[in-house]
C-alpha positions as CSV (number, residue, x, y, z in Angstrom):
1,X,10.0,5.4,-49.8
2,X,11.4,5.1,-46.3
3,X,14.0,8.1,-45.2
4,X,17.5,7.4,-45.8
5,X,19.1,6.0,-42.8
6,X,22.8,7.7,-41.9
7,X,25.6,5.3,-41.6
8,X,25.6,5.1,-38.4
9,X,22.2,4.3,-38.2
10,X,22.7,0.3,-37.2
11,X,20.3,-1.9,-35.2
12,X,20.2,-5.7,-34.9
13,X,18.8,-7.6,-37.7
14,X,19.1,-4.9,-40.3
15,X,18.9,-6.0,-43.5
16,X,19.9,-3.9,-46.9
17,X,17.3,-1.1,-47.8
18,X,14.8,-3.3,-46.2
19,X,12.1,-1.5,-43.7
20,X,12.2,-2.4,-40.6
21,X,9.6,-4.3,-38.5
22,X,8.4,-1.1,-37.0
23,X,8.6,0.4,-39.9
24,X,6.3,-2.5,-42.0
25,X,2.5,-1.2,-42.2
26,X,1.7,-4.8,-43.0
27,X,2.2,-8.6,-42.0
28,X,1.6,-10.6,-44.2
29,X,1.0,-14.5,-43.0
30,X,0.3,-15.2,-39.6
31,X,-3.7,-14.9,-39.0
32,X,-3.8,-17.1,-36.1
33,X,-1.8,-15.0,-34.3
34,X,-3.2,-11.9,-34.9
35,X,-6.3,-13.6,-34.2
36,X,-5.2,-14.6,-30.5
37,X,-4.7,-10.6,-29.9
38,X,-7.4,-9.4,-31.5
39,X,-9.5,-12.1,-28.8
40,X,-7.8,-11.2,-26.5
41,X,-7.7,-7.7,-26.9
42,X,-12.0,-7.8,-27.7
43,X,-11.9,-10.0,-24.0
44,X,-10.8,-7.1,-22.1
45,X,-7.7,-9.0,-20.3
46,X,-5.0,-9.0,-22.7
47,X,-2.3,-10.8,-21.2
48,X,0.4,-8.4,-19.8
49,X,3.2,-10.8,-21.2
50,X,3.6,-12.0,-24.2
51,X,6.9,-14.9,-26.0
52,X,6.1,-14.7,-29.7
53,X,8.5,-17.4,-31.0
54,X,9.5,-18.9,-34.1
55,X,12.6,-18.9,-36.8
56,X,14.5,-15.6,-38.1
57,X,13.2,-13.3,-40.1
58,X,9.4,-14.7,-40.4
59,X,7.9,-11.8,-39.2
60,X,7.8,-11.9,-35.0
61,X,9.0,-8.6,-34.7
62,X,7.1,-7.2,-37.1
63,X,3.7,-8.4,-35.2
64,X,5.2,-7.2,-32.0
65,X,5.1,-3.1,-33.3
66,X,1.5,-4.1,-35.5
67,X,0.2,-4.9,-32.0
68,X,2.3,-1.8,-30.1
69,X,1.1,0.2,-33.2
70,X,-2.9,-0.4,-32.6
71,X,-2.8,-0.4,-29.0
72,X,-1.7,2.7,-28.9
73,X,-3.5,4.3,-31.5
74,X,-6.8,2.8,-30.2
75,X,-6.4,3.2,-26.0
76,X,-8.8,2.1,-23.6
77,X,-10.5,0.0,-26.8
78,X,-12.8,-2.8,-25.7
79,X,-14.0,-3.8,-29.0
80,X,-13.0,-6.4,-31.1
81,X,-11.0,-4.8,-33.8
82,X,-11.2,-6.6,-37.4
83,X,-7.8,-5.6,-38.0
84,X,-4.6,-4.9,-36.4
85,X,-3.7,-2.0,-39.4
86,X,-2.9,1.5,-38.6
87,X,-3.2,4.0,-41.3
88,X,0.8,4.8,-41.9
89,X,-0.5,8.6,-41.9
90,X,-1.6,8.1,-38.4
91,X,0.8,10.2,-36.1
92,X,0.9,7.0,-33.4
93,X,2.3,4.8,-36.9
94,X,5.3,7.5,-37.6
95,X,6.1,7.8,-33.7
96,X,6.2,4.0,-33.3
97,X,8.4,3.4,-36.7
98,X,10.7,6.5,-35.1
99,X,10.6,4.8,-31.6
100,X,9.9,8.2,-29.8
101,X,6.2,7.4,-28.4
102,X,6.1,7.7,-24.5
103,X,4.2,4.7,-24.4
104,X,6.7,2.1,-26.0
105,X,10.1,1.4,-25.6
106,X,12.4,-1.5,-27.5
107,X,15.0,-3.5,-25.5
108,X,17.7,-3.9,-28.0
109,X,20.8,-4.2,-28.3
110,X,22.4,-0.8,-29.3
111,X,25.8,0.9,-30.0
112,X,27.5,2.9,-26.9
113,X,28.9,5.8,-27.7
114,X,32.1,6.4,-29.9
115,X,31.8,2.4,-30.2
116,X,32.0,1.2,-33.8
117,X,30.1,-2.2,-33.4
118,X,26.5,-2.8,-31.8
119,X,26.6,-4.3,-28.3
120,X,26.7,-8.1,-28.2
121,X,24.1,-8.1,-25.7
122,X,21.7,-6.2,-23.9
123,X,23.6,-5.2,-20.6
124,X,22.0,-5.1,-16.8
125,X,21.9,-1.0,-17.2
126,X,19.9,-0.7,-20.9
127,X,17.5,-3.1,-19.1
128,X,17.1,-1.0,-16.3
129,X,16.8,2.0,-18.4
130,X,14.2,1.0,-20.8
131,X,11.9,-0.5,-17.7
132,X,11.9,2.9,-16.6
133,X,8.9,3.1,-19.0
134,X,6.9,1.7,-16.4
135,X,7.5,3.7,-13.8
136,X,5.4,6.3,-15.2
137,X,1.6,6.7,-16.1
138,X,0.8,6.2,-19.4
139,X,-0.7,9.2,-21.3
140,X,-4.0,8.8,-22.2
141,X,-4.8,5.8,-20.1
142,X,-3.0,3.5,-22.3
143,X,-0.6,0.7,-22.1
144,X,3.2,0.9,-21.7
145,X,4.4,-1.5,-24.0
146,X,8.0,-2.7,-23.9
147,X,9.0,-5.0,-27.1
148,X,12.2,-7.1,-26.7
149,X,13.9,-7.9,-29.5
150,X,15.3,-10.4,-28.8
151,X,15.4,-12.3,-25.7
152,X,18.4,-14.4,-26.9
153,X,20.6,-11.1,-26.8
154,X,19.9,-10.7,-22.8
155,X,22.7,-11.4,-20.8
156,X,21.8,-13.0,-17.1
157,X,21.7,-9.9,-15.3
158,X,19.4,-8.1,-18.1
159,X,17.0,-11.0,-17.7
160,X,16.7,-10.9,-14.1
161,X,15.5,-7.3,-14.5
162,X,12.9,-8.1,-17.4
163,X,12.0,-11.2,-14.6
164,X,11.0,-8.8,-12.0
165,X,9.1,-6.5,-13.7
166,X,7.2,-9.6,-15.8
167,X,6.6,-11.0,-12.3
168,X,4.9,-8.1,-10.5
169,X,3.8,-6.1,-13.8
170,X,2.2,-2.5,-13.3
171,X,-1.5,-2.4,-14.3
172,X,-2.2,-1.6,-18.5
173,X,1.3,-2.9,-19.1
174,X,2.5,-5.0,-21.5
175,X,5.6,-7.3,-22.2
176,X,6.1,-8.8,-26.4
177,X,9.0,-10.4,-25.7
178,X,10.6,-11.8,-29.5
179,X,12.3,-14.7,-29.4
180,X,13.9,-17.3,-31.9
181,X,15.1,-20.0,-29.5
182,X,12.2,-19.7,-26.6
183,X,13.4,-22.8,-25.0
184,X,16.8,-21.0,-24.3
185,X,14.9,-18.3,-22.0
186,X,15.0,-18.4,-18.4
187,X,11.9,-21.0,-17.1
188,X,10.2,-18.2,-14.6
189,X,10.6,-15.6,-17.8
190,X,8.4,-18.5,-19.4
191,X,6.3,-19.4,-17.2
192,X,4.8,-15.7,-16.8
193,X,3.7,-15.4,-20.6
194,X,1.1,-16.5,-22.7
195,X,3.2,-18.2,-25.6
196,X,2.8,-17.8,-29.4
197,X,4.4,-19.6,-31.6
198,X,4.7,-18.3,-35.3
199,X,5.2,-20.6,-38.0
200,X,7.7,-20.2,-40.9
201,X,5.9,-18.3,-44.0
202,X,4.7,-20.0,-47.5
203,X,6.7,-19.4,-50.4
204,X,4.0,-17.6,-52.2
205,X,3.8,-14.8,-48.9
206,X,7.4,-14.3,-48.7
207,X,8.0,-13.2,-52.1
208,X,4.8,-11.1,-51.4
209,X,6.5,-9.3,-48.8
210,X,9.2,-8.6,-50.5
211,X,7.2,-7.8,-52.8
212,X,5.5,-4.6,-51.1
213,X,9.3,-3.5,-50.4
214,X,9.8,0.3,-51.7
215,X,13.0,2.2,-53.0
216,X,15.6,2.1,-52.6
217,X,15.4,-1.7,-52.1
218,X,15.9,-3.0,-55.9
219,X,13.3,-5.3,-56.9
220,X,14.6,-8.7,-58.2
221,X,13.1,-10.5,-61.6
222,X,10.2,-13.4,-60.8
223,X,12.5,-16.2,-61.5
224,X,15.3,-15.0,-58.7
225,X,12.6,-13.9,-56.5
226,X,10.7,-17.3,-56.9
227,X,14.4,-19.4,-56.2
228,X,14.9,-17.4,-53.2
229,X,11.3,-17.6,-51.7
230,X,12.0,-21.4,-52.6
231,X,14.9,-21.5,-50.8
232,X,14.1,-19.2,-47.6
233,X,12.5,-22.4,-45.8
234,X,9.7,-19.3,-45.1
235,X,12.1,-16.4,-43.9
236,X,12.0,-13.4,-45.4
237,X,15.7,-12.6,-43.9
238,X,16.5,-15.8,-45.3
239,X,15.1,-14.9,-48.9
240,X,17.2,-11.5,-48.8
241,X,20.4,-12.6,-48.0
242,X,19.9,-15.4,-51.1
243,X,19.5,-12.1,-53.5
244,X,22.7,-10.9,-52.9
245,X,24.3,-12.6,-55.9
246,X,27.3,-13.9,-53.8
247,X,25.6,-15.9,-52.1
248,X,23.3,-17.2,-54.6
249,X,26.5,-18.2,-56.7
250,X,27.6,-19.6,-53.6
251,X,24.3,-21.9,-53.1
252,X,23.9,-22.8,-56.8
253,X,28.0,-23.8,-56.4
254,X,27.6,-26.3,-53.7
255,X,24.4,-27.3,-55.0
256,X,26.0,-28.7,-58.5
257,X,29.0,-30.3,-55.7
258,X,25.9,-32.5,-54.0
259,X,24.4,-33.0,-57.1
260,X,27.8,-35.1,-58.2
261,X,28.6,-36.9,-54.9
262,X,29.0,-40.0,-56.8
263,X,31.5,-38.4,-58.3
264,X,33.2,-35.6,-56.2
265,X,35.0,-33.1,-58.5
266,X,37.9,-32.8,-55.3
267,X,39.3,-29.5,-57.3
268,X,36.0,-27.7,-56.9
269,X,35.3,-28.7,-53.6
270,X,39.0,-27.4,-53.0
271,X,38.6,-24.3,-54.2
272,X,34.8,-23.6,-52.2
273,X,36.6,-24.6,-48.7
274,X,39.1,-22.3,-49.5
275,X,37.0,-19.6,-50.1
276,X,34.9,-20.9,-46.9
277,X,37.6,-20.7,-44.4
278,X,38.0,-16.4,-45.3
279,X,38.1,-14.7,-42.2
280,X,35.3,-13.0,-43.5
281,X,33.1,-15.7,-44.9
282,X,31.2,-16.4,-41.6
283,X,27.9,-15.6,-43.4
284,X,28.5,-17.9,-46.5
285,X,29.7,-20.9,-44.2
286,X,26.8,-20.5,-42.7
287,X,24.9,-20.7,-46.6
288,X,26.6,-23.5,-47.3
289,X,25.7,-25.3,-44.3
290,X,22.3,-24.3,-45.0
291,X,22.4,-25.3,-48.3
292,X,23.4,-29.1,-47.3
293,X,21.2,-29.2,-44.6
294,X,19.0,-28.5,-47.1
295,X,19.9,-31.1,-49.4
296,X,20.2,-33.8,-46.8
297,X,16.7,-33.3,-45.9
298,X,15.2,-33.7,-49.4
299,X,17.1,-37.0,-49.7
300,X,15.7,-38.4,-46.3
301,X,12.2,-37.1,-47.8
302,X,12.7,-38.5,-51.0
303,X,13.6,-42.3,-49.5
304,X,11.2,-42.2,-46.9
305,X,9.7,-45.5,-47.8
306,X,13.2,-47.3,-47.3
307,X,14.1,-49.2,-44.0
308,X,15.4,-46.5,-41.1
309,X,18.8,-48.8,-41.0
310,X,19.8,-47.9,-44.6
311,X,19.0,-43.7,-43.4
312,X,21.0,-43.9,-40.8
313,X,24.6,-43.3,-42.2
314,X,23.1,-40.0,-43.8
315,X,21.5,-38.6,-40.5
316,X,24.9,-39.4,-38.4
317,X,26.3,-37.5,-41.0
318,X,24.3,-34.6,-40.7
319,X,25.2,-34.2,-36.8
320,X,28.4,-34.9,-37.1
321,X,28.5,-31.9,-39.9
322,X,26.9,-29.8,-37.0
323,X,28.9,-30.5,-34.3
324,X,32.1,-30.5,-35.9
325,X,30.7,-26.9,-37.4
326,X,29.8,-26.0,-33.6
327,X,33.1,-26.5,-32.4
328,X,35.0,-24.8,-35.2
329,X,33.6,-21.8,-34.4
330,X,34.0,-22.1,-30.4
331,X,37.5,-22.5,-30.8
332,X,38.2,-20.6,-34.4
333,X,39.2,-23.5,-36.1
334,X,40.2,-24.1,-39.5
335,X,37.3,-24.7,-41.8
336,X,38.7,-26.1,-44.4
337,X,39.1,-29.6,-43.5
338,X,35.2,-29.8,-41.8
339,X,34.5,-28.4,-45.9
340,X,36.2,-31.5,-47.7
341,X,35.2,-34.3,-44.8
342,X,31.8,-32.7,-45.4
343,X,31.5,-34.0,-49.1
344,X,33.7,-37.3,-48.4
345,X,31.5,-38.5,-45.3
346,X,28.3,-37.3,-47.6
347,X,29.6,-39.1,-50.5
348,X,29.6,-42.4,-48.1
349,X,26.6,-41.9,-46.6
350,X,24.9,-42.1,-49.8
351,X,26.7,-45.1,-51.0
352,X,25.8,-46.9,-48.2
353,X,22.0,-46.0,-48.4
């Protein structure tokens, strides 16, 4: 059981009584990857900079501290280790998950004081602050290891700082930088690592991870934990947030509305745009979406064998879903009539294929 966090206690990505990644003693999924450090680590020049990539909540971060977490533990090691695992006993695994090892620091976004929200990006000054790190020695000849998480919350001037020091890197350092859009970061912030690129998980090792979650997280029954695993397109973030019975009411809702487009009940689709267009309902828009996305695909899979010109009307619809989605939120617009145009222009799309 992991200690009770106060209320204040808030990082990015924080899910409900879920550990976090430095807090995880296991990845599950992934071999290749932890295979490439392991070689590289066994080769005696580990790369000092590292872009692991991928989708949400698939486990990047989580690899970042297993790798932070051995490197530490074992320093100066030349030998190829079999695994990446560090008993959770082992002092170096409780400093990492409390983040108060010399040897590693996390560039995160974070709360300022008397502030009630987290930072919406990682300023010039918390760059410069956590890269202090590697103005030091590390204690017993180790590496300084900085983990970024994540490099889409940098702001220009944050990533100009983690440029220079990536560029001209002190020896035994190393740089995990997480990321869930790599081509967004800057080109020469690129060009210096050796990229990784994780894949999203299988069905069967999300709902394992999960799975290995402890108290207080409340364990869901196979069949929920089976439809969410299902439904996570291989994120374990993605699996969470569908156990939160809102939202799963909210997914098997416009599910049953797709599943009648050829004939739209217009009172129920009423009703679920007005509950969309909630100040508040950012997240479940964002479902929703996911959850047509979703279903658009499966139909393009399922009439794969037909000419591209009768698929057509169904993939026009799915950008202009996601552009008129992009630009309601740019300019706060209201939802509601991107919700019912949704269903009509779905509707025709699926006449006309």
């Amino acid at each position: 059981m992991r200690p009770e966090r106060a209320p204040e206690d808030v990082e990015p990505g924080d899910l409900p009584e879920v550990p976090r990644p430095r807090e995880q003693d296991a990845l599950i999924g992934h071999a290749e990857a932890q295979a490439a450090f392991r070689d590289a680590i066994a080769s005696g020049r580990l790369h000092h900079a590292w872009l692991i990539g991928g989708p949400r909540g698939i486990g990047k971060a989580t690899l970042a501290y297993r790798v932070a977490r051995w490197l530490i533990a074992h320093p100066g090691a030349r030998s190829a280790p079999e695994s990446l695992a560090v008993d959770p006993a082992h002092p170096v695994a409780r400093q990492v998950a409390a983040l108060s090892h010399p040897n590693l620091v996390a560039l995160r976004r974070t709360r300022a004081a008397n502030a009630k929200t987290l930072a919406t990006k990682i300023s010039v000054d918390a760059a410069r602050n956590a890269l202090e790190l590697f103005g030091a020695t590390a204690g017993n000849a180790g590496y300084r290891i900085c983990i970024v998480d994540s490099a889409e919350d940098l702001n220009a001037n944050s990533a100009n700082a983690l440029l220079k020091m990536v560029e001209e890197p002190p020896p035994r350092s190393l740089f995990l930088i997480v990321s869930h859009a790599p081509g967004r970061l800057l080109p020469t912030i690129r060009s210096r690592c050796r990229a990784l690129t994780l894949r999203p998980l299988e069905e069967d090792d999300v709902a394992r991870v999960i799975g290995r979650f402890a108290p207080p997280f409340v364990q869901p029954d196979a069949d929920t934990l089976a439809r969410a695993a299902r439904l996570s397109e291989g994120s374990v973030a993605g699996a969470v947030a569908l156990l939160d019975p809102v939202r799963a009411n909210l997914v098997a809702e416009v599910e049953t509305l797709l599943a009648r487009l050829d004939q739209p009940d217009w009172r129920r689709i009423l009703a679920l745009a007005e509950k969309l267009s909630a100040r508040e309902s950012d997240e479940l828009f964002a479902t929703s979406l996911d959850t047509v996305f979703r279903f658009v695909s499966a139909e393009l899979d399922r009439r794969r064998h037909e000419p591209p010109a009768r698929l057509a009307a169904l993939v026009e619809v799915c950008d202009k879903i996601a552009r008129a989605a992009r630009e309601a939120a740019t300019y706060n617009l209201d939802r509601r009539p991107l919700v019912l145009s949704l269903f009509g222009d779905l509707a025709g799309a699926l006449r006309a294929a």
